[in-house]
DOMAR-436751 format. One record per residue (C-alpha): residue in one letter; x, y, z. Coordinates in steps of 0.001 Angstrom, whole numbers, padded with zeros to 6 digits, always signed. Example, Ala and Ser with C-alpha at 12.3 -4.5 7.8 and 13.67 -1.06 7.14 Angstrom:
<recs>
A+012300-004500+007800S+013670-001060+007140
</recs>
This chain:
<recs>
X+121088+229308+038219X+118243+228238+040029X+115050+230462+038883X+115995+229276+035242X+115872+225780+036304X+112969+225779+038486X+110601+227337+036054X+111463+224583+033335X+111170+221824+035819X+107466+223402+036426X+106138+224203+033050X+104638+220440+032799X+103237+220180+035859X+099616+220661+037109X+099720+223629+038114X+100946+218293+076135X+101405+221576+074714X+103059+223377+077466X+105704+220673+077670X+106715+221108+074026X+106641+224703+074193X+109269+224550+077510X+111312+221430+075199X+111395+223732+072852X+112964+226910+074579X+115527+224483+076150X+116569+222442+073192X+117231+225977+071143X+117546+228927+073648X+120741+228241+075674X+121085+231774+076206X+117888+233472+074819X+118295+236438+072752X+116857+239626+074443X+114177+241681+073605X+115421+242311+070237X+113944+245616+068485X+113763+249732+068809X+117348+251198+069156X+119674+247195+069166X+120340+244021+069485X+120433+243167+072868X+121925+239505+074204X+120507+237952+077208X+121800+238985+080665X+123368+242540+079248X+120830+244627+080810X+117259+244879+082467X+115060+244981+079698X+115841+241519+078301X+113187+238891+078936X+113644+235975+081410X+114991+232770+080869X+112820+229902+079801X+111686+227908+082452X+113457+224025+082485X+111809+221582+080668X+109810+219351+082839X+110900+215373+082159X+109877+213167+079268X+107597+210731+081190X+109975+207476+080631X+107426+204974+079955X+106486+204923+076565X+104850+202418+073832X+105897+201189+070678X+103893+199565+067661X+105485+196791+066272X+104221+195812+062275X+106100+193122+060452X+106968+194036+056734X+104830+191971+053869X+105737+188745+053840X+107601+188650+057425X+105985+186086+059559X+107004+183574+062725X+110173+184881+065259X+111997+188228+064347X+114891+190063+065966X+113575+193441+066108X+115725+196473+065944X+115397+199666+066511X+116206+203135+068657X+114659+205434+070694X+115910+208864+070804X+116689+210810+073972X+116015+214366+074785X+119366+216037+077086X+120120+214879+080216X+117524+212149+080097X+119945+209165+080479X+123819+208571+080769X+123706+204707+080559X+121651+202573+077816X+119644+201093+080514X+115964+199887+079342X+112916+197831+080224X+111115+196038+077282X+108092+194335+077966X+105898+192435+076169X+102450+191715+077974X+103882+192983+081386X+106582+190136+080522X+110292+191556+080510X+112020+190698+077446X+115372+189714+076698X+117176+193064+075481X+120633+194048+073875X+120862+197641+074369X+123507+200436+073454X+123905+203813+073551X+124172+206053+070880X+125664+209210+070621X+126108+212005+073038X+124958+215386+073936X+126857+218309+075162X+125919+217390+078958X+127206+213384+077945X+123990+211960+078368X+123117+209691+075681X+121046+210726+072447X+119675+207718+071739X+119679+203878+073224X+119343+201078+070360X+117683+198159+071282X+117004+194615+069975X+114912+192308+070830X+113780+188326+069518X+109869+187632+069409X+107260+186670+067680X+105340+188961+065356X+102412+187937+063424X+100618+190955+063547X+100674+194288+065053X+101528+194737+068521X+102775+196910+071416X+105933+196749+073428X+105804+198795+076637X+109269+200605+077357X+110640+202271+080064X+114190+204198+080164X+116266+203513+083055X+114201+200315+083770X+115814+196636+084000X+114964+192976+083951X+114838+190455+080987X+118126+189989+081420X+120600+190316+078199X+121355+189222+074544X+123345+188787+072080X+123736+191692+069505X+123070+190568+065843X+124405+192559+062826X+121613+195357+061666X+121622+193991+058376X+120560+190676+059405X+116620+192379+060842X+116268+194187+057298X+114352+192796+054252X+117073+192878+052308X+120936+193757+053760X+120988+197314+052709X+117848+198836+054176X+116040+199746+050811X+113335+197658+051447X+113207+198814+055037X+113507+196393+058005X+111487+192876+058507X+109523+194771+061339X+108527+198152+061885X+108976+200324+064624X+106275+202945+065062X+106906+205727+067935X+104706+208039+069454X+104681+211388+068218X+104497+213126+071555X+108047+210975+072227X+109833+212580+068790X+108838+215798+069628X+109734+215488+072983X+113081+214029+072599X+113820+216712+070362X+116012+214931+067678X+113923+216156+064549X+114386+219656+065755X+111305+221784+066817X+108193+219808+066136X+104850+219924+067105X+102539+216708+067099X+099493+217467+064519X+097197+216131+066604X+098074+219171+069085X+097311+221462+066788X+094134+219969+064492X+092226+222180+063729X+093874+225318+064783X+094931+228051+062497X+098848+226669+062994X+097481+223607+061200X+098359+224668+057984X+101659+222492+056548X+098914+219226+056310X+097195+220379+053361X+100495+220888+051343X+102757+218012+053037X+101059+214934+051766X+103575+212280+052690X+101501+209298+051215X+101050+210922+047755X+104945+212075+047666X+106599+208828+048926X+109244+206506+047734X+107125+205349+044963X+106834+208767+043545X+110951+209514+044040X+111505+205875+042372X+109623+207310+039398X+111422+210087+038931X+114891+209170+040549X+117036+209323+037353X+116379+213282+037421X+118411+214461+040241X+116165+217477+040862X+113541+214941+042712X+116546+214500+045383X+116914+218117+046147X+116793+219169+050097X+117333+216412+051710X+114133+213922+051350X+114567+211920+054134X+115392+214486+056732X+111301+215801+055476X+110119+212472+055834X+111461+211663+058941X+110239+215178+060634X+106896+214184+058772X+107138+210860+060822X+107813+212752+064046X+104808+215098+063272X+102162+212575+062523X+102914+208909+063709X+102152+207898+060446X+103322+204844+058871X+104047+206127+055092X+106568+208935+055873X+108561+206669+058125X+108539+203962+055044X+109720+206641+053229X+112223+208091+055294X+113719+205018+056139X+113964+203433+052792X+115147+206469+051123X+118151+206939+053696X+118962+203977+052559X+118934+204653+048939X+120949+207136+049474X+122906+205722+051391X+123709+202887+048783X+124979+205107+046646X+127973+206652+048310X+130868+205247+047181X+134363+205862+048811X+135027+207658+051603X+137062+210736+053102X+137750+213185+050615X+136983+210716+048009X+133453+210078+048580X+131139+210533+046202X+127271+210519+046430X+125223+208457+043687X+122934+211205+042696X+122371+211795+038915X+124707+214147+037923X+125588+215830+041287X+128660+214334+042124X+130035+217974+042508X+127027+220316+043742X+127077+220778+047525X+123117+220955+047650X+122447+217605+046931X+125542+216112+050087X+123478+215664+052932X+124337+214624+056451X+121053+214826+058584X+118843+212480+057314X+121364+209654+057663X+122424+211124+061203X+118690+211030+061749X+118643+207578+060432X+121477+206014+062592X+119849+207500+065892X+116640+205572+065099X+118526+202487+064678X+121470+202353+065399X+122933+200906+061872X+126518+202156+061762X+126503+202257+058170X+124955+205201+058284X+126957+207035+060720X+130282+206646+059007X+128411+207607+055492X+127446+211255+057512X+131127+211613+058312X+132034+211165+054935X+129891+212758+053044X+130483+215911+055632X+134086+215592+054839X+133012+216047+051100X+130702+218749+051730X+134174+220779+052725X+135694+219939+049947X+133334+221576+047814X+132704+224331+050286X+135781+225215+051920X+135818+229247+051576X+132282+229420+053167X+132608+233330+052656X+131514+235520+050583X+133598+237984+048473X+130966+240501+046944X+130213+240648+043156X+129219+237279+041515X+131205+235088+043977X+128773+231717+044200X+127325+231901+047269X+123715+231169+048559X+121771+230727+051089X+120703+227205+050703X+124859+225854+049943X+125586+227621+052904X+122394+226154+054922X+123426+222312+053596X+127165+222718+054234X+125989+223463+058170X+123571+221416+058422X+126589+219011+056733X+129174+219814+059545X+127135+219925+062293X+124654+216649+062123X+128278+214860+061142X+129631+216175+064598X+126612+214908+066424X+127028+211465+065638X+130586+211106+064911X+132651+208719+067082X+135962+209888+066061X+136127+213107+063943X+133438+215342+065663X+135937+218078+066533X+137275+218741+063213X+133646+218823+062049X+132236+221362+064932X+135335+223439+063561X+134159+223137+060334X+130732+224577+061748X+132121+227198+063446X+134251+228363+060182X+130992+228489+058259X+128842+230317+060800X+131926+232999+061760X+131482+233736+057669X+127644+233955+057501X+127340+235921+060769X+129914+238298+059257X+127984+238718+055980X+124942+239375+057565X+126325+242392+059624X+128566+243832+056748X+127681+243330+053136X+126224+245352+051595X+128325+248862+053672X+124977+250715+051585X+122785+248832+053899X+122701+250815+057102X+119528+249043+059280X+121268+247086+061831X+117825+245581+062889X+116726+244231+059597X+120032+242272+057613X+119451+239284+055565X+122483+237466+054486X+122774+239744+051270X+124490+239616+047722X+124178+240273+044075X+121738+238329+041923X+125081+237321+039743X+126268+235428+043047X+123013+232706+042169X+123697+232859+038692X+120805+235089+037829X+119761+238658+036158X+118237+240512+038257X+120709+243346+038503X+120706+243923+042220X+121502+243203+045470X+119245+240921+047940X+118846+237362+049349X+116375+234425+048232X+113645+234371+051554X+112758+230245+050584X+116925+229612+050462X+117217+231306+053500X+114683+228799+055975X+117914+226194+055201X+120623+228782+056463X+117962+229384+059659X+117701+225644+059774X+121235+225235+060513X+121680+228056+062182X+119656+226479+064997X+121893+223326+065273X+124929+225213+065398X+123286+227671+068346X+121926+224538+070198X+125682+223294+070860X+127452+226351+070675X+128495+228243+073692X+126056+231302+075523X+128087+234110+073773X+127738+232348+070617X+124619+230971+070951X+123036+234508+071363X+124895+236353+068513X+123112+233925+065955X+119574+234020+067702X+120094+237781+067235X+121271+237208+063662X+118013+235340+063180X+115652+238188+064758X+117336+240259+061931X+116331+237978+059217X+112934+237042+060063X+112542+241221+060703X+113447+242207+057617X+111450+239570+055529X+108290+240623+057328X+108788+244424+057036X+110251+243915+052915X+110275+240490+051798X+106531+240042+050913X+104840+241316+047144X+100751+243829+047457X+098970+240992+047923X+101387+239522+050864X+103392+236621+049611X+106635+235909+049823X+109035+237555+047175X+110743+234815+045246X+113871+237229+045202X+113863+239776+048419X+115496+243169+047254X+116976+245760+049851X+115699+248359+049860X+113389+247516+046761X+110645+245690+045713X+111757+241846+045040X+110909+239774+042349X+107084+237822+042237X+106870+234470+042419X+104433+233181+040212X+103867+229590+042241X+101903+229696+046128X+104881+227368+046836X+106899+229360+049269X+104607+230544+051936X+105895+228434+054503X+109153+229248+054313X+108936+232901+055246X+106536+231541+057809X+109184+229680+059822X+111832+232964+059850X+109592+235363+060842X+108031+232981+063677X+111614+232272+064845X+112496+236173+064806X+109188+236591+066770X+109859+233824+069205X+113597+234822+069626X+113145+238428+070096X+110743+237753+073252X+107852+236778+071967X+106038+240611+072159X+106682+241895+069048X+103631+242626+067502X+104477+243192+064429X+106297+240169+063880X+103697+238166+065477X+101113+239213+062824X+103102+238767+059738X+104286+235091+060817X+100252+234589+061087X+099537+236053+057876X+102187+233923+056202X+100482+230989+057649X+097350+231627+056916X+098383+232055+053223X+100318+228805+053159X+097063+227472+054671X+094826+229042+052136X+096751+228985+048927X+099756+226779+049612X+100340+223664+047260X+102521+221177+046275X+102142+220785+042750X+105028+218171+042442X+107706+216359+044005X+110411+218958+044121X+108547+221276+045882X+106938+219006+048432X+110602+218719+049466X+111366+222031+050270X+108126+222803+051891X+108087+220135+054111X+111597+220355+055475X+112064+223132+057305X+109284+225011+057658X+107315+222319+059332X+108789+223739+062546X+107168+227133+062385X+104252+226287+065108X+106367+225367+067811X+108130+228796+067512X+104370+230288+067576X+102629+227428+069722
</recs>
């Protein structure tokens, strides 16, 4: 029951942009769904009307600079580690210039992880200097000299050997690089869009007031580690440059992190109480983690935790009636399977079939359940009210749950094959459709509860503008990029997270600032 729990957790509270557009189309449009509206769903290639391809990406410029800022307390020589992600194609070999000064610097380097193509997703490298203050290290992919070192164990460049005090020197990378590379999904630097009517997540994603210090204070509820906090942090690190969300993210992957016991079907996570709920078993933050620094730790904890994940969500389909399913299990189990593949080093297939399992099942709900609901162009993934636990009395979908399902649903599209690929960017233009046309109360915010073919139910918080905002921009952006209609409610929506969105505690920062942070590069 989630409406239940989410009102009592409440009650207290006081109340260059043409290159990341093109990034963008390449990293999620493999093969673009068509023009989507009027009489079908058309896929890409199956007749004249669909748009054309995106153009290719042009080339991450493969000089870059890093800010180097030693922890409190950290003084005199450090081995410095850290990653870089890589966007596809951008490097099949870990090869990399550090410099310090125009000096070449002694480097151990490795790659990390692979993309479809086999190019490398991210290169780890350490190096040994001298850091009494801040300072920049000039990088450049593909580049050599400084000759080699010796690795050193990750734990040995951290405060303390688990990573909850974060490491003994940070690593600060341009914004313009993460969004780029492509890694924290489809971001947009801030500073791109400052002052623009996208700019509207900064006023509610606060990343300084929300950080670990805040989670620390409330960390025995487990309701404060709902949706994944360091996956938000880290995108909020991607989107600004800023020092307190990657502090955040990186210390609170490790928290997490330190709390998973076991492993294989025996893992268990450490938070309060949730042992057994799938929404709290998350994969993509640590996945996120190990490709930003290459700590294997945190690789092998995203393969188990995915392998728990199935356990608890094995039957990812839905049977009508009050059957448990929703949106945001199946969004987590995804996002689970699929951020698990991407890193894995020995168990990726069985988690890509895991992934395609789940998506066969959601992509089958969509088109089928409810047989009453006869719009082919406007599905949600729909079931009863009793399916979340709650009273309602009808049939429809949760529009905030749904941005998580959408959220994985993009992973799983980026890696899957053309066919596939296009059959869940269609399945997308349906969603996003319908919640503009229905999901939205007179005044035109998002239902808390979206009924078909009926009004939904209110929601009495401005806390889930955002959310909406990101399905209806993807449905916009996937179905060409013309529709009108689409085009205006995704601005409305952001315009009322912009005018009377808030974050009026912890819990709801997370949500908000997960997902829906990607909305303007689907609109950009």
């Amino acid at each position: 029951m989630f409406d239940s729990a989410r009102i009592a957790a409440m009650k207290g509270m006081l109340v260059s942009s043409a290159t990341l557009v093109a990034i963008l189309l390449s990293l999620s449009c493999g093969a673009c769904v068509g023009n989507i509206g009027g009489a079908g769903d058309d896929v890409a290639g199956d007749d004249d009307d669909d748009p054309p391809p995106p153009p290719p990406p042009p080339p991450l410029d493969p000089n870059l600079s890093v800010q180097l800022v030693p922890a409190a307390g950290q003084t005199g020589t450090q081995v410095v580690n850290f990653a870089v992600p890589l966007p596809p194609g951008m490097a099949t070999a870990p090869d990399l210039r550090v410099a310090n000064g125009g000096t070449a610097l002694p480097t151990y380097r490795r790659g990390l992880g692979s993309h479809g193509d086999g190019s490398l997703r991210a290169i780890q490298v350490q190096v040994e200097l001298a850091v009494t203050g801040p300072m920049t290290l000039d990088l450049e992919i593909g580049g050599t000299g400084g000759g080699d070192r010796a690795a050193v164990d990750v734990a040995t460049t951290l405060v303390v050997a688990d990573g909850t005090q974060g490491p003994k020197v940070w690593v600060r990378l341009p914004p313009a690089w993460m969004a780029g590379a492509g890694a924290f999904g489809a971001v947009v630097p801030r500073a791109e869009i400052a002052g623009t009517p996208l700019d509207a997540w900064g006023g509610v994603c606060d990343y300084a007031r929300w950080d670990t210090a805040a989670f620390l204070a409330g960390q025995a509820s487990r309701d404060v580690w709902l949706f994944d906090r360091t996956t938000a942090m880290y995108r909020g690190y991607a989107v600004t440059g800023d020092a307190a969300p990657l502090a955040s993210a990186y210390r609170e992957a490790a928290i997490y992190r330190a709390g998973v016991t076991g492993d294989g079907a025996a893992t268990r996570i450490g938070v309060p109480g949730a042992a057994d709920d799938l929404k709290y078993h998350y994969t993509q933050g640590m996945a996120l983690h190990w490709l930003l620094t290459g700590d294997d730790r945190f690789r092998e904890a995203a393969e188990d935790v995915a392998t728990r994940a199935h356990g608890l969500w094995a039957d990812p389909g839905y049977a009508g009636g009050a059957d448990f399913w929703t949106e945001r299990h199946a969004g987590f189990a995804l996002l689970a399977y699929e951020w698990a593949a991407m890193v894995s080093d020995d168990q990726a297939a069985t988690f890509r079939g895991w992934g395609d399992q789940a998506v066969a099942a959601y992509l089958a709900l969509q088109a089928s359940w409810p047989t009453s609901w006869t719009d082919a162009n406007a599905r949600c993934f729909a079931h009863t009210a009793d399916a979340h636990g709650e009273s309602y009395g009808y049939t429809g979908c949760s529009p905030w749950m749904s941005a998580i399902l959408a959220d994985a649903l993009e992973v799983h599209a980026a890696r899957a094959d053309a066919a596939r690929a296009a059959e869940v960017r269609a399945g997308l233009v349906r969603l996003g459709r319908l919640i503009a046309r229905d999901g939205r109360d007179g005044d035109g915010k998002p239902f808390y509860w979206m009924g078909l073919g009926r009004a939904g139910e209110v929601d009495d918080y401005e806390e889930h503008w955002g959310e909406s905002a990101y399905l209806v921009a993807m449905a916009w952006h996937y179905g060409g990029r013309s529709d009108a209609t689409l085009r205006t409610a995704a601005d409305e929506l952001v315009t009322g997270l912009r005018e009377r969105g808030e974050a009026g505690q912890l819990r709801s920062f997370n949500w908000q600032c997960r997902s829906a942070v990607q909305t303007p590069a689907y609109l950009k």
